[in-house]
C-alpha positions, 0 to 999 in steps of 0.5 A, a space after each residue: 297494363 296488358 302489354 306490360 304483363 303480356 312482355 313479362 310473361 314472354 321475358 320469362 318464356 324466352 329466359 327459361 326457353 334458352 337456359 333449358 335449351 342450350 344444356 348438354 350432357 357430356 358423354 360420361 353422363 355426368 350433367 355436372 360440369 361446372 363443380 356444383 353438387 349433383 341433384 342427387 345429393 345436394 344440400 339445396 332445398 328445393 322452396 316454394 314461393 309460399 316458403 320464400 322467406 319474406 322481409 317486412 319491406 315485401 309486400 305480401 298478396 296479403 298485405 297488398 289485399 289490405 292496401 287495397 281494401 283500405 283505400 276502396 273503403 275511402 268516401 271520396 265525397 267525405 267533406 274536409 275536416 274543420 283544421 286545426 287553429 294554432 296561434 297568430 300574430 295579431 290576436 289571429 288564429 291560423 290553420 292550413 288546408 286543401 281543397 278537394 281539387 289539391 290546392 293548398 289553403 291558407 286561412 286566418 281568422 281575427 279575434 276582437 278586430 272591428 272590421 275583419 272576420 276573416 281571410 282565406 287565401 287559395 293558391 293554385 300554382 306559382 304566383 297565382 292565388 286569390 285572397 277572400 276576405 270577410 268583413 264584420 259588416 258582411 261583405 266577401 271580397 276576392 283579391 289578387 293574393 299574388 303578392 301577398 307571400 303568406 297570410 301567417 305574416 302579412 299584417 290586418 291592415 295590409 289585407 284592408 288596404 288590398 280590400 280597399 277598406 280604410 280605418 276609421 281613425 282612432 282617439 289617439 290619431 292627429 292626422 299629423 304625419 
């Protein structure tokens, strides 16, 4: 950062340095060669950079003052807000998140079903997540979630065969294929 203001400071010396510099005077005394207006009546107003008009896609000291303020005023260490449940397949709700560390967390809870809380798959990059599942006896499973694509389309009982739980078979099944 210091070598970046310090090149600044010495681009502008050097810009100012050679267009003072290399200014002549004819010999009529008469600075004005080029067609502009003498200084002596020229409509120009000499401005400020307090009078500089300022577009509101400028950031201003004051507005930049206040970004800052706003961002030293976030707690770092505030915990992640519960997300907010839509809908899902399956008699599920579904909601999305990040962890502290940046990684996107998908999460799926399952309303009435018998064996399954809920799952939350955490995906760290490409092709690379894990899948914890909640079972309603207790048990927390982590799986691969890498073949999985999302948890708002993959179906409960695909989740239990990743967890490796069987469902125990219900009245209406023979057995028969």
């Amino acid at each position: 950062m210091k070598r970046i203001l310090l090149f600044g400071i010495v681009s502008i010396a050097i810009t100012v340095a050679g267009c003072s510099s290399g200014a002549s005077t004819p010999s009529n005394g008469s600075a004005n060669t080029a067609g502009l207006p003498d200084a002596g009546n020229s409509s120009i107003q000499p401005q400020t950079a307090a009078t500089v008009p300022v577009g509101p896609e400028v950031a201003t000291p004051d507005s930049m003052l206040a970004t800052k303020k706003k961002m030293v005023d976030t707690n770092p260490n505030a915990p992640i807000p519960e997300p907010q449940r839509n809908p899902g397949p399956e008699n599920s709700e579904i909601a999305t998140t990040m962890d502290k560390q940046g990684n996107f967390i998908e999460l799926r809870w399952f309303k009435g079903d018998p064996l399954i809380v809920k799952a939350e798959r955490t995906i760290f990059g490409p092709e690379k997540s894990t899948i914890k599942i909640w079972l309603k006896n207790g048990k927390e499973l982590t799986v691969s979630g890498d073949k999985v694509d999302s948890l708002a389309t993959v179906q409960k009982d695909a989740l239990l065969v990743l967890a490796g739980v069987k469902r125990a078979p219900t009245a209406g099944d023979t057995g028969a294929k």
